[in-house]
C-alpha positions in Angstrom: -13.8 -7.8 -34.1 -13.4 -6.2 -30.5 -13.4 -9.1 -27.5 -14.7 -8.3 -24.4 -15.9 -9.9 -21.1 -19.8 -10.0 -20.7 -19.5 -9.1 -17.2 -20.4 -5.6 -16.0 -16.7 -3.5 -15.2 -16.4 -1.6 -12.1 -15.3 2.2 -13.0 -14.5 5.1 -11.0 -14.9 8.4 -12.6 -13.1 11.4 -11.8 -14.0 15.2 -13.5 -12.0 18.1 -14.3 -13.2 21.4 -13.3 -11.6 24.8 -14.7 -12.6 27.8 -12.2 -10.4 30.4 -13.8 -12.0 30.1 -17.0 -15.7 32.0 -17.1 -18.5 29.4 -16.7 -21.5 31.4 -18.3 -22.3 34.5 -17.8 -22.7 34.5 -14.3 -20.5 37.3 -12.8 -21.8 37.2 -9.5 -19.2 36.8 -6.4 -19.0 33.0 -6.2 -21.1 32.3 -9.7 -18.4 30.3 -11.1 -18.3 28.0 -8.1 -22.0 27.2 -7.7 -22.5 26.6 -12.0 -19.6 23.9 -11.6 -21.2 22.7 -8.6 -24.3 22.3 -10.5 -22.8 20.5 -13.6 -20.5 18.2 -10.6 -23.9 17.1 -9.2 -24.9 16.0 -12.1 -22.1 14.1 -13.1 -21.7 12.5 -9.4 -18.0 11.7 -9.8 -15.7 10.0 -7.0 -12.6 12.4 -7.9 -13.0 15.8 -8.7 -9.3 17.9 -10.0 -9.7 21.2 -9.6 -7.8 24.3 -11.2 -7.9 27.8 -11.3 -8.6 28.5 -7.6 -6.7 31.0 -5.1 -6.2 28.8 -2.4 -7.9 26.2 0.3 -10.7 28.2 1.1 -12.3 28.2 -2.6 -11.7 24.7 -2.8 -13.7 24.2 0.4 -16.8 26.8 -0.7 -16.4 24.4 -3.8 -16.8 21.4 -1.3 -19.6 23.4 0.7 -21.7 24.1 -2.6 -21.9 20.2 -3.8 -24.0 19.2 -0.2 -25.8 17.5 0.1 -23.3 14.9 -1.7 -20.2 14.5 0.8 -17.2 15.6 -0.6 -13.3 16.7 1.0 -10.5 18.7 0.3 -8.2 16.0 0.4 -5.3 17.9 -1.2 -4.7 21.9 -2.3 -1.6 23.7 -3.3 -0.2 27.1 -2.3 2.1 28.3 -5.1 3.4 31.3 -5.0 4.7 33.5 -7.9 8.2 35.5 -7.6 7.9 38.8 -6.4 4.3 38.3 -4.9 3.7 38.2 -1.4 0.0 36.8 -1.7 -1.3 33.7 -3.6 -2.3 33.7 -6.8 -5.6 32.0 -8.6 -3.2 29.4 -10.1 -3.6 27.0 -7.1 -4.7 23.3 -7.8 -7.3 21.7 -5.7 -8.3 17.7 -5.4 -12.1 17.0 -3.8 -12.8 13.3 -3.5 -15.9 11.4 -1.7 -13.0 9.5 0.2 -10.6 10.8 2.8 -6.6 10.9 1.6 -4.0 8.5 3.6 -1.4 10.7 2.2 -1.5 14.4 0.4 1.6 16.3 -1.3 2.0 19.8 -2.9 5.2 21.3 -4.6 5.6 24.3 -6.6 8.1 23.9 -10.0 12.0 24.8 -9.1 12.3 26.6 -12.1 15.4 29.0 -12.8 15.0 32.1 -10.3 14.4 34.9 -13.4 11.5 32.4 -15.2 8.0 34.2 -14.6 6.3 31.0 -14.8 4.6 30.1 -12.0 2.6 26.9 -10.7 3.1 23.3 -9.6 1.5 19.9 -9.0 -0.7 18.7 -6.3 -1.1 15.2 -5.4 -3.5 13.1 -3.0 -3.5 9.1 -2.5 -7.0 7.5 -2.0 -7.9 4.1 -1.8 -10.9 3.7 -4.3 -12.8 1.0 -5.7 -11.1 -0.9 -3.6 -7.3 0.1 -5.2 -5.0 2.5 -4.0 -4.6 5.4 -6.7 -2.6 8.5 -7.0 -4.2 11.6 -8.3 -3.1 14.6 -9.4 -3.2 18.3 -10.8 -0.5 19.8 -12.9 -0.3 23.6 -13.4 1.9 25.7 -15.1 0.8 28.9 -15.4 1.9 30.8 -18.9 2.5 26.6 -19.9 5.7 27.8 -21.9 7.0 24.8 -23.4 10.5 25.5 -22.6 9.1 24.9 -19.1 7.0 22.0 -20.0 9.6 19.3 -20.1 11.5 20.7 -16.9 8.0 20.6 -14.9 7.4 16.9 -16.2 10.9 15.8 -15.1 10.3 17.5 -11.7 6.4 15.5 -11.7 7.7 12.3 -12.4 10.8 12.3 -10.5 8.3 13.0 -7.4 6.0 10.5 -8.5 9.0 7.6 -8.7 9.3 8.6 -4.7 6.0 7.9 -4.4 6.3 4.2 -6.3 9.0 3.4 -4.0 7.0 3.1 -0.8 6.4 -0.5 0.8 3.5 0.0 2.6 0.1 1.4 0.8 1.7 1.2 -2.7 0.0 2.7 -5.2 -1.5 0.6 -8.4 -1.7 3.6 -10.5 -2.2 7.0 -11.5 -4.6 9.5 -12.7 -3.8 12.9 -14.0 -5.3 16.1 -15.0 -3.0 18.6 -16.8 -3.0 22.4 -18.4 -0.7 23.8 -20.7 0.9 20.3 -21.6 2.6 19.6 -24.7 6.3 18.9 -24.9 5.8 17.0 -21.6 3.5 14.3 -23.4 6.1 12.2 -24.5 8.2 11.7 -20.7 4.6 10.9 -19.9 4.4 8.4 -22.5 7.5 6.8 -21.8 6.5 6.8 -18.0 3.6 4.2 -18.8 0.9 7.2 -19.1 -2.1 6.9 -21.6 -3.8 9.6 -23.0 -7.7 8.7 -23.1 -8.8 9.5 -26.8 -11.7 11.6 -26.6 -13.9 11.8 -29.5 -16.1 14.7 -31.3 -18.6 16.0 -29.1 -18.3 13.4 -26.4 -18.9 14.7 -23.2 -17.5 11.6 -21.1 -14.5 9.6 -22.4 -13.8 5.6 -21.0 -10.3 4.2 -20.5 -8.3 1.2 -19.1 -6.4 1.3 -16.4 -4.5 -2.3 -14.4 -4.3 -1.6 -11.0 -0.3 -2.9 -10.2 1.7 -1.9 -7.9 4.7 -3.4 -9.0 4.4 -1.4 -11.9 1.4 0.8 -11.3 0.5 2.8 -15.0 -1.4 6.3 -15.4 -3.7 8.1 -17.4 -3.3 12.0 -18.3 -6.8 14.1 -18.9 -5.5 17.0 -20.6 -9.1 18.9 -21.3 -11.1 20.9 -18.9 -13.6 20.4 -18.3 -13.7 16.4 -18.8 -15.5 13.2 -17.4 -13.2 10.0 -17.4 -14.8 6.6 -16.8 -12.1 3.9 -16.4 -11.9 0.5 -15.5 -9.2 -1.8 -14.1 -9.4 -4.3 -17.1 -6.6 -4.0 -19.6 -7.3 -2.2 -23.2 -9.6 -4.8 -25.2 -7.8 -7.1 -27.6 -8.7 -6.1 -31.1 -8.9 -8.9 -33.7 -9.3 -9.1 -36.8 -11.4 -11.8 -38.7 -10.4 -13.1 -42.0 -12.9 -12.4 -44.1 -13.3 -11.4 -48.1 -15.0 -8.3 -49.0 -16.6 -7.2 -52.1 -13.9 -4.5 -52.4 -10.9 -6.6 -51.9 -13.1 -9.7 -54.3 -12.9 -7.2 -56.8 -9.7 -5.8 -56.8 -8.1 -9.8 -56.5 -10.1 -10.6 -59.5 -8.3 -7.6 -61.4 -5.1 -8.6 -59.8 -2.0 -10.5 -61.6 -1.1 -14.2 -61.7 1.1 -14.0 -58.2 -1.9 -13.3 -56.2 -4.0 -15.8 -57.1 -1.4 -18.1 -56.2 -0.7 -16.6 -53.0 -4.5 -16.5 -52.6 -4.9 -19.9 -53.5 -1.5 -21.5 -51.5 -3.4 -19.4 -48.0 -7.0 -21.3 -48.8 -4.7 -24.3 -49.1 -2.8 -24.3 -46.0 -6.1 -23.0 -44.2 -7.5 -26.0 -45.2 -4.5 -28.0 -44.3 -4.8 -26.7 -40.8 -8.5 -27.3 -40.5 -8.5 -30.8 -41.7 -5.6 -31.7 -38.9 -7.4 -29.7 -36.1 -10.5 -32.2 -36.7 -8.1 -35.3 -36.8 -6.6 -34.2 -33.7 -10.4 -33.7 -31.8 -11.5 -37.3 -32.8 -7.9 -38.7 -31.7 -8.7 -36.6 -28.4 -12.4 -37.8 -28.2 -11.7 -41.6 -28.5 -9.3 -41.4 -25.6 -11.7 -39.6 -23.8 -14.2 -42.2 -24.0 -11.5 -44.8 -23.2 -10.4 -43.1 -19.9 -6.9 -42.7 -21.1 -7.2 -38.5 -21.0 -8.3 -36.7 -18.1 -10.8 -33.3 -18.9 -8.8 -29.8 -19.2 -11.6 -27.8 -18.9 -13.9 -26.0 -20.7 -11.7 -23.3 -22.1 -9.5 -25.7 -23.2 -11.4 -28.0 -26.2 -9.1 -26.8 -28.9 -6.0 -27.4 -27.1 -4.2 -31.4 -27.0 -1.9 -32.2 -24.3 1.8 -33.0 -25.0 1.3 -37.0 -25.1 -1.3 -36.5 -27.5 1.1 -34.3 -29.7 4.2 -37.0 -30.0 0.9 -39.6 -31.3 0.1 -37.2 -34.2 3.1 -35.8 -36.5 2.8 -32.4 -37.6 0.4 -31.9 -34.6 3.0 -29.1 -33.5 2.9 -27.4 -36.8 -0.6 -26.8 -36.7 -1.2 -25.7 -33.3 1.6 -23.4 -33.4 -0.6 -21.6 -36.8 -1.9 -18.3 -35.4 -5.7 -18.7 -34.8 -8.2 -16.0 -33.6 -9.1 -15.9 -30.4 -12.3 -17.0 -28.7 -14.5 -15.2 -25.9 -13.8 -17.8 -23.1 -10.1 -19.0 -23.7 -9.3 -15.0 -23.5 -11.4 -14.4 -20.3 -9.7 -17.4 -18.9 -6.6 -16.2 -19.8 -7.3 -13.3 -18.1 -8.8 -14.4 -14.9 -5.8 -16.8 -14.9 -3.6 -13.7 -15.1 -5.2 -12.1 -11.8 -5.3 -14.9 -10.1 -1.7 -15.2 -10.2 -1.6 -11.3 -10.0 -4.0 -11.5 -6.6 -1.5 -14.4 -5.4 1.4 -12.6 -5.8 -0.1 -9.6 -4.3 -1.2 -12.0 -1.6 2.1 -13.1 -0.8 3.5 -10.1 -0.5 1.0 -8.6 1.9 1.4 -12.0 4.0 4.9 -11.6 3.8 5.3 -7.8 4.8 2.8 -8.7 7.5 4.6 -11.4 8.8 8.1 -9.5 9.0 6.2 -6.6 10.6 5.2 -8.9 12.9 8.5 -9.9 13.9 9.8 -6.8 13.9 7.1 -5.8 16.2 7.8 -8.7 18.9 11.4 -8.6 18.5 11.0 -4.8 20.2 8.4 -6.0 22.5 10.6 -8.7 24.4 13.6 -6.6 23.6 11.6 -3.9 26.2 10.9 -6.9 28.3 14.1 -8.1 28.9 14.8 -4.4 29.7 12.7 -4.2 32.4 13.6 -7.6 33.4 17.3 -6.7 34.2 16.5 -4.0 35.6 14.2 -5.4 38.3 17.0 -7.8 38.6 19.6 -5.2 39.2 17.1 -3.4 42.1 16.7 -6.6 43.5 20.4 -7.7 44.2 20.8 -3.7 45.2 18.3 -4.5 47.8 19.9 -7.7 48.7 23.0 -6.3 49.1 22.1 -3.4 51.5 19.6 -5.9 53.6 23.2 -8.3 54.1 24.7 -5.3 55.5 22.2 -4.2 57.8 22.0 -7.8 58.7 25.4 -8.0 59.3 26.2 -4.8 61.7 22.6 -6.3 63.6 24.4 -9.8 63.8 27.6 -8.1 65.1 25.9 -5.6 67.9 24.1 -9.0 69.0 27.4 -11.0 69.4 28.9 -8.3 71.1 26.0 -8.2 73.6 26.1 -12.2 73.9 29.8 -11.5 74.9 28.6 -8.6 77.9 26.5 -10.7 79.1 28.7 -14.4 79.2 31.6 -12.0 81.1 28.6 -10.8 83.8 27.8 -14.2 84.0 30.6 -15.4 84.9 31.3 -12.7 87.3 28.1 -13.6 88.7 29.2 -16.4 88.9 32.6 -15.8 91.1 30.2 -13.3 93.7 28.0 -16.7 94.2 31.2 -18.5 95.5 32.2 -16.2 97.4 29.0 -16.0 98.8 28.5 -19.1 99.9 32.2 -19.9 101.2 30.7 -16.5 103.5 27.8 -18.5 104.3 29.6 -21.9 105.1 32.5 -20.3 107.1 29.7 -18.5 109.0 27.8 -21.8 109.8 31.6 -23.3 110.7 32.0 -20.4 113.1 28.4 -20.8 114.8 28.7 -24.1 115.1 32.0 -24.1 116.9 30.4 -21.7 118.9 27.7 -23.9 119.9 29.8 -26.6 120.3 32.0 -24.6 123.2 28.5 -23.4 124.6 27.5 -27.3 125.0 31.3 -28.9 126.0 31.1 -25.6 128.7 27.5 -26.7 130.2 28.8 -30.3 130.4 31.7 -29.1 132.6 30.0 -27.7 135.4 
């Protein structure tokens, strides 16, 4: 029995598209690029990984020839094969509806004498509301003693790329040519290949957007539509349940497995029986307030005062049992809630730090500035107390001129005026002989 949610999945699809290969029989210059532009239309993808082109401009015809639907280059190689001065038409090409926040191309570093040729290129793009890193692997002849060594060199690139702090990446889509001894470093680097059945033209797939531990999927044909979700692979169960086949093959069966049969039906039952003891125990105390409600998902479950009342309550819940619709989708909205929080946290925190970081340099430039308008100011200072001082000295010295012409102005005064008295002595002795002589005669 396959579980799933009843709500609708978001998906984001992405398409490969092989322009070396002939597409019809249109030989016409640019023929191959305007047929897969027609069959791209159609298939309206958000990601398109492009091989088999010479270089940035055929990408961008490519680009040109989907208007009026807006799609970028957001990432194209250059490879270039020893002993060839041009480019070749081995170059890989990304075209999304979203612009890249970061874009990488690297050619293989194979052994100077291999003829192989090619490499990987690689675009980040924020889509469906997760960051995701695509890319096109190409390795030319795809020899397979080359295969593992170009994998090695992909994923040791790709580790870089996990190791970022800011805009991680939750995952990784893929499209590959030539791949075969690779597959299994891909598989042990958390990659899925998407099965794709007989004569199915799109294939759908799983992928969990984490960045902690961000997963991939690998699209090894061209051409190929992938739908993919960011729910996990659906839980398959399977329900107990006789069948006419296995009825008549127990019925021809020996003495051992009816008594097996019979001991499972038993302890089945057994299980059952306690279950039902357990929801009535659960219901009184309900109805006499002594047990708060867990939920709705959670009317098979007892808490762990209700297991010490009932013995061999712990041996029964601890019986596998199949899982229903609503305890798994609670389960998993319980998981990314936590996943969101985490996330959450994270972000706060790297926000937060940032932050501080970020006014830690401000006043650190502030209190730059600050000493050095200190340092002009006492410079300033320090020249006006000299000025002030040589002005404060030429005015003493001209206070001191002036007290020593005082005082000589003084001393000319006195003499002065002795000048003036003796004079007045002199006149009036004088008239005082004019008057004694008058008297006499």
């Amino acid at each position: 029995m396959l579980l799933s949610s009843g709500s609708p999945a978001q998906t984001v699809r992405v398409t490969t598209v092989d322009l070396s290969a002939p597409v019809g029989a249109d030989n016409r210059p640019g023929g191959a690029i305007e047929k897969a532009a027609q069959q791209i239309k159609v298939l309206s993808p958000q990601v398109v990984l492009v091989r088999g082109v010479e270089g940035w401009k055929m990408c961008s015809q490519l680009a040109e020839a989907l208007k009026p639907a807006d799609y970028r280059v957001v990432a194209c190689s250059n490879f270039r094969s020893a002993g060839s001065s041009g480019a070749q038409r081995n170059q890989a090409g990304i075209l999304a509806k979203n612009a890249a926040y970061f874009s990488w191309s690297e050619p293989w570093n194979f052994p100077s004498e291999s003829p192989a040729a090619g490499g990987f290129a690689f675009a980040a793009l924020q889509v469906g509301g997760h960051r995701f890193g695509f890319s096109v692997l190409e390795l030319g002849n795809g020899r397979k003693p080359l295969d593992a060594q170009a994998t090695r060199q992909w994923l040791e690139t790709l580790n870089t790329f996990r190791a970022w702090n800011v805009n991680r990446l939750e995952g990784f889509v893929t499209g590959t040519y030539g791949l075969s001894e690779g597959s299994q470093l891909m598989r042990a680097a958390d990659f899925v290949e998407p099965v794709m059945g007989k004569g199915q033209e799109t294939i759908e797939a799983h992928l969990v957007p984490d960045a902690d531990a961000p997963g991939g999927l690998v699209l090894s044909h061209w051409p190929v539509t992938c739908d993919f979700d960011f729910h996990s692979a659906p839980v398959i169960v399977v329900e107990a349940a006789s069948r006419p086949s296995a009825t008549a093959t127990l019925f021809g069966a020996p003495a051992v497995a009816w008594w097996l049969g019979g001991g499972l039906i038993l302890i089945l039952v057994v299980i059952m029986v306690m279950q039902m003891g357990l929801r009535r125990k659960l219901a009184r105390l309900q109805a006499q307030g002594a047990l708060m409600q867990v939920g709705s998902a959670a009317h098979g479950l007892a808490p762990q005062s209700i297991l010490s009342l009932a013995p061999g309550a712990t041996t029964a819940l601890e019986a596998p049992r199949i899982l229903s619709a609503p305890e798994r989708s609670t389960d998993h909205e319980k998981a990314l809630r936590q996943g969101l929080a985490s996330h959450l946290a994270e972000w706060f925190k790297h926000t937060f730090v940032q932050r501080l970081l970020s006014d830690r340099e401000k006043l650190l430039v502030t209190q730059e500035a600050a000493t050095k308008s200190v340092l002009a100011v006492d410079e300033r200072l320090a020249r006006l107390e000299g000025k002030i001082q040589e002005e404060i000295a030429m005015y003493q010295k001209q206070i001191e001129d002036l007290s020593g012409e005082l005082l000589t102005a003084r001393e000319e005064n006195l003499e002065l005026i002795r000048y003036q008295i003796n004079l007045l002595k002199s006149r009036m002795e004088t008239a005082r002989v004019r008057v004694l002589g008058s008297e006499g005669r």
